[in-house]
C-alpha positions in Angstrom: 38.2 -147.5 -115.0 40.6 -148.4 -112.0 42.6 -151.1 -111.9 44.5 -152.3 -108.5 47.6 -154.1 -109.0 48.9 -152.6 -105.4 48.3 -150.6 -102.7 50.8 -148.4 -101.0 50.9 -145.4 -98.2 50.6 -142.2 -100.8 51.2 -139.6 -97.8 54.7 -141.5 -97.4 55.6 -140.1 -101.1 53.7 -137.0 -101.2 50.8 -136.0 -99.3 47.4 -136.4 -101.0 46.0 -133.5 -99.0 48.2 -132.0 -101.3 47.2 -133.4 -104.3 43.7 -133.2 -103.9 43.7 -129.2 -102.8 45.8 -127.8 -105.7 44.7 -129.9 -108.5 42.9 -127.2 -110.1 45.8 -124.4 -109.5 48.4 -127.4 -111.1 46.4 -128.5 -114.1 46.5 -124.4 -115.1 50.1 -124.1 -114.1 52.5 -122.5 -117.0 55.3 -124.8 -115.7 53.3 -128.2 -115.7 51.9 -127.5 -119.0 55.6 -126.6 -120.0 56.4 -130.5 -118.9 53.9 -131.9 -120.8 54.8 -129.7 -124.2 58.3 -130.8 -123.6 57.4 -134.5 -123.0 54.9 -134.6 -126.1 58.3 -133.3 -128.2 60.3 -135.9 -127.0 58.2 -138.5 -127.3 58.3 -137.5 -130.9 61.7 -137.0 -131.3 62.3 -140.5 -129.8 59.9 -141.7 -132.4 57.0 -142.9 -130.2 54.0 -141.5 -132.0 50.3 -142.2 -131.7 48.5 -144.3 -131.1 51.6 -146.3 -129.1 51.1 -147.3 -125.7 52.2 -144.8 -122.8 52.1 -145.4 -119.3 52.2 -142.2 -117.1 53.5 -143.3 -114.0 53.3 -141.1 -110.9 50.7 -139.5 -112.9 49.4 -137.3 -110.1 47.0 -134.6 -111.2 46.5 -135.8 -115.0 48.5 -133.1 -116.6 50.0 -134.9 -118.9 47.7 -138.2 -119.2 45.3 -135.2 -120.7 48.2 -134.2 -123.3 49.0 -137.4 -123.9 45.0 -138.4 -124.5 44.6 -135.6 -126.3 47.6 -136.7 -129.0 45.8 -139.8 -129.4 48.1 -142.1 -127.5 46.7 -145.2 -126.2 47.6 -143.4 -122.2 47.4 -144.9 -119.3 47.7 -143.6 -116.1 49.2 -145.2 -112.2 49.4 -143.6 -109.0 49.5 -144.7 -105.6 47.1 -142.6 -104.5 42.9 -143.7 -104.3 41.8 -139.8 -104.0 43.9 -138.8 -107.1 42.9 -141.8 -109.2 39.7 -141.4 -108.1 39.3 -137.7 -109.3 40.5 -138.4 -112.5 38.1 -141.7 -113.2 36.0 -141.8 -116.2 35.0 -144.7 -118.2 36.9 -144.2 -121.4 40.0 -143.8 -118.9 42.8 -146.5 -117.9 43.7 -146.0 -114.6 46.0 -148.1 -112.2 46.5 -147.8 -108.6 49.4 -148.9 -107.8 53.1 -148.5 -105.1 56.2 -148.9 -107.4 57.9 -150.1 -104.6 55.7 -153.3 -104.2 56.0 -156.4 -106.3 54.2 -156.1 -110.2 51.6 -158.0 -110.9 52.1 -161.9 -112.6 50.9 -161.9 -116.0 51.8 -160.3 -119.1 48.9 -157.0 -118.0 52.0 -154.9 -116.9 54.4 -154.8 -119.5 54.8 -153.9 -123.2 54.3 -149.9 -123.3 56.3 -148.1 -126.0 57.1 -146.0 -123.4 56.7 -145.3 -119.4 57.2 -141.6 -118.1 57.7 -141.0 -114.6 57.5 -137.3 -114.5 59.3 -136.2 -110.9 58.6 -139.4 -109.1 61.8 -140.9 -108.0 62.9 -138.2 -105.6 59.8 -139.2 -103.6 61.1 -142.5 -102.8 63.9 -144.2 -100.7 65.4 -146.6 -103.2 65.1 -144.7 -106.6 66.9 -147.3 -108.6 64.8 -150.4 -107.3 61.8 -148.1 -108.6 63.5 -147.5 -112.1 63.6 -151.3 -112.4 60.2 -151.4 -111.6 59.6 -149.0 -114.7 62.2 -150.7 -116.9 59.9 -153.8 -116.0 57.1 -152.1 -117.6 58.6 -150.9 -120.8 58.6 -153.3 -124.4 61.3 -155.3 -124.1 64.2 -154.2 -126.3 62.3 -151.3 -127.5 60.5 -149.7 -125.0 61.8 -146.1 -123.6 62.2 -145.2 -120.1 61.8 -140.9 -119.6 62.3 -139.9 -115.8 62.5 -136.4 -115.1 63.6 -135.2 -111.4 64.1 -131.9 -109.8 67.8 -130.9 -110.0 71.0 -129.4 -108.1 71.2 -130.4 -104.4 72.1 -126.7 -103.8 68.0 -125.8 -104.7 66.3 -127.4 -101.7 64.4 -126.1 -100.5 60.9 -126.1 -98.0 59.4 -126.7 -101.6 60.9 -130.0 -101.8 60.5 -130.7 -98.3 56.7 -129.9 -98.2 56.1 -132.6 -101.1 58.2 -135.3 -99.6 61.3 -135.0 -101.8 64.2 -137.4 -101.1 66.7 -135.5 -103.0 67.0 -133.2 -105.9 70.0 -135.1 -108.6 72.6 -134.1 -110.4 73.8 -135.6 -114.0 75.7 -138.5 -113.0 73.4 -139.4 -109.8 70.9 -139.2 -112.4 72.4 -141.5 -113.8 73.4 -144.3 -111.3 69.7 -144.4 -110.6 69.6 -146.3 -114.1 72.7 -148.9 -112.8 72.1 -152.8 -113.1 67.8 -151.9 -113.9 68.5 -153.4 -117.5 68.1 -149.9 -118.8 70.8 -148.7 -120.7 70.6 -144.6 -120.6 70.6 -142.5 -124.3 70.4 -139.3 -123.0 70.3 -137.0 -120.3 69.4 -133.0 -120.2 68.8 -130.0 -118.0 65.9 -128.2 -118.3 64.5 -125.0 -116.3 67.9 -123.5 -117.0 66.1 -119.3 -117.0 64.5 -120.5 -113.5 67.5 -121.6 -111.5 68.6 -117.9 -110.2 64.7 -117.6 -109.2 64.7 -121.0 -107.5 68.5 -119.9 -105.5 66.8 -116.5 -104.3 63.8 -118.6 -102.5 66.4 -121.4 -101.0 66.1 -120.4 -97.2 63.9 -117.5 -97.3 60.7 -119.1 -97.4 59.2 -120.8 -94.4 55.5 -121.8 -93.3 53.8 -119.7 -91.2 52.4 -120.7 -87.9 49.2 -122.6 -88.6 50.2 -123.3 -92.1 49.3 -126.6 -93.1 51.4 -128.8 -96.2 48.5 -128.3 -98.8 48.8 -123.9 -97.9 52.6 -124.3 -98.0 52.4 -126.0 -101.5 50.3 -123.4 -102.4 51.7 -120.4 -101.6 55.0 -121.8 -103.6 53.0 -122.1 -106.5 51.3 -118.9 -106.5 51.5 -117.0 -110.1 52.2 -113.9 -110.9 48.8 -111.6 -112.4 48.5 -111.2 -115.7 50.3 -111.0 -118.0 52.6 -113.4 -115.9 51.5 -116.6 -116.3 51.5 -115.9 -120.6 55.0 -114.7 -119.5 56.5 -117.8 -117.9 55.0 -120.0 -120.6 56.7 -118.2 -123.6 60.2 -118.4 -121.6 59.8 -122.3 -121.4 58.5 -122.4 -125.0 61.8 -120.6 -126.3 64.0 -123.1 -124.1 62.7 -126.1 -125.0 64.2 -126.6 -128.4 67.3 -126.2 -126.6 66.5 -128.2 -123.8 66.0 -131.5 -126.1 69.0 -130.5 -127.9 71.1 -131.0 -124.8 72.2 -127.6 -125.1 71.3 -126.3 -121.8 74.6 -126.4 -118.8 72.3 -126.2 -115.9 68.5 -126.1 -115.4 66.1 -126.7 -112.4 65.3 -129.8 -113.8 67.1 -132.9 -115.6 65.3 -135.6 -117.5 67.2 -139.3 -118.6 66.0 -141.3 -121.7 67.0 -145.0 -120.9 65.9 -148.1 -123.6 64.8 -151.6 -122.0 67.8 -153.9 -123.5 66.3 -157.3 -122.8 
C-alpha cells in the first residue's frame, strides 16, 4: 500500500531511469547487502529490536526494507519516486511517497518510529540539514534514533557521484554540522568502506561515459562485479570490517554513518 504525503521531482535527486534499470543488479549487490548487515547490527547495538517501528527513508530499491521485513521490524518504506514505490508495492507493504524537502503531513501519521534510516540520501539534496530536521521530525520524541549514512572524502568524487545526482561526499565534522539546530543531538559517528578507499582513488578521473552512454549505462558499468568468486570475495571483506566499523575503529572509509537521538 502507498501512501502520498508529497510529491516531489525524483530525477532532481537521482534519476529514476536509474533506479528502475539496475534494481535487479543493486538488490544482488555485495556492497548493498553489506549496508543492510551493517545497519541490522546497529540497530541492535543501539537497542532497537523487533518488532519496533523503522522508517527507511530514501528507501530506493528495497534493500534494506527487505532486511529489515525480514527481522520482523514493523518497516516502512518512503521515496520520492512513483516508479520505485511502485515496483516495490505489495499489500502487506507500507509504502510512502513522499519529497523530504516539502512540508510533513499535519497529524500525528508521520511521527513516532523507533528509528528513521536514511541510507545515502542527503548528498542528493541542496539543503541537507533542513532534510535531517525533516527526519528528526519523524523520529519518537526523546527516544527515537536518527542513522544517516553518506558517501565520504571530497577527494573520491567522482563521475559515480555525479551520474546519481550527488551534492557532495562529507567528511566527519561536515557530517556533523548537517545535524546543527535539527533537535538532534549526534552519539556517534564512523567510517566505514575503509579496504575500498585505494579502489575508489584509482577510478577518481579515469572513468568517463562513452559517447552515447546514457545515466542508467554509466551507473551500470560502475557497478559491474567481478566473476566469480568475486562477488563471495567482496562480501567476506565487508563482513570482517564491520565489527570494526561499529566499533569506531576504522580512520578512514568510503563511507561515514552518524547516529543522532531526537531530544525533544
Amino acid at each position: 500500500m502507498i501512501r502520498r504525503w508529497s510529491q516531489g521531482d525524483a530525477d532532481d535527486h537521482m534519476g529514476e531511469e536509474i533506479l528502475v534499470r539496475t534494481g535487479e543488479l543493486v538488490r544482488r549487490h555485495p556492497w548493498w547487502r553489506a549496508r543492510a548487515r551493517l545497519t541490522l547490527a546497529l540497530l541492535g547495538r543501539l537497542g532497537v529490536l523487533p518488532p519496533a517501528r523503522v522508517l527507511d527513508a530514501g528507501c530506493g530499491w528495497g534493500v534494506t526494507l527487505e532486511a529489515l521485513e525480514g527481522r520482523g521490524y514493523r518497516a516502512a518504506g518512503l521515496d520520492v519516486s512513483p516508479r520505485i514505490l511502485a515496483a516495490l508495492d505489495r499489500t502487506d507493504r507500507t509504502l510512502i511517497e513522499a519529497d523530504l524537502t516539502r512540508p510533513l503531513p499535519a497529524g500525528p501519521e508521520p511521527s513516532g518510529f523507533d528509528a528513521v534510516l536514511a541510507l545515502d540520501v542527503i548528498e542528493h539534496l541542496d539543503d541537507d540539514r533542513a532534510a535531517v530536521a525533516v527526519l528528526g521530525r519523524l523520529a519518537a520524541p526523546g527516544t527515537g534514533r536518527v542513522v544517516v549514512s553518506v558517501p565520504a572524502r571530497p577527494d573520491l568524487f567522482s563521475e559515480f557521484d555525479a551520474i546519481q545526482g550527488h551534492r557532495r561526499r562529507y567528511l566527519p565534522d561536515r557530517l556533523r554540522a548537517a545535524f546543527d539546530g535539527t533537535g538532534l543531538a549526534v552519539e556517534s559517528v564512523f567510517w566505514w568502506g575503509a579496504w575500498m578507499t585505494p579502489i575508489l582513488r584509482r577510478r577518481v578521473g579515469r572513468d568517463k561515459a562513452a559517447a552515447g552512454e546514457s545515466p542508467a549505462e554509466v551507473y551500470l558499468r560502475h557497478l559491474r562485479l567481478p566473476p566469480w568468486p568475486g562477488p563471495q570475495a567482496l562480501g567476506l571483506a565487508y563482513a570482517m570490517e564491520q565489527p570494526w566499523a561499529l566499533k569506531g575503529r576504522l580512520k578512514t572509509g568510503t563511507s561515514l554513518f552518524a547516529v543522532a537521538r531526537r531530544t525533544g
